[in-house]
N, C-alpha and C positions, 0 to 999 in steps of 0.2 A: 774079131773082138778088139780089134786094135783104135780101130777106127772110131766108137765114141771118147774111148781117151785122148786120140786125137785134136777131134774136135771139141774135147772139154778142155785141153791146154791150146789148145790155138785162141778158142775164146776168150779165155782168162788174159791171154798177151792182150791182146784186142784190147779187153776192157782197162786194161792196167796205160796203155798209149793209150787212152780218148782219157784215161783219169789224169795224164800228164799234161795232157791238151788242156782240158779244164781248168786245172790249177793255174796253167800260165795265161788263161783267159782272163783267170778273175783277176792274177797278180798284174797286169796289164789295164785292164778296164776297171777292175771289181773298185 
């Protein structure tokens, strides 16, 4: 039972770096 908590906090990291990625895309290019 461990394991979708898991993978529901491993994702959130995930999404939380590609949302820091993004911002210094746009602060760069945008």
């Amino acid at each position: 039972t461990d394991m979708p908590a898991a993978l529901s906090t491993h994702k959130a990291t995930v999404g939380v770096e590609d949302f820091k990625q993004y911002e210094k895309f746009i602060k760069d290019y945008g």
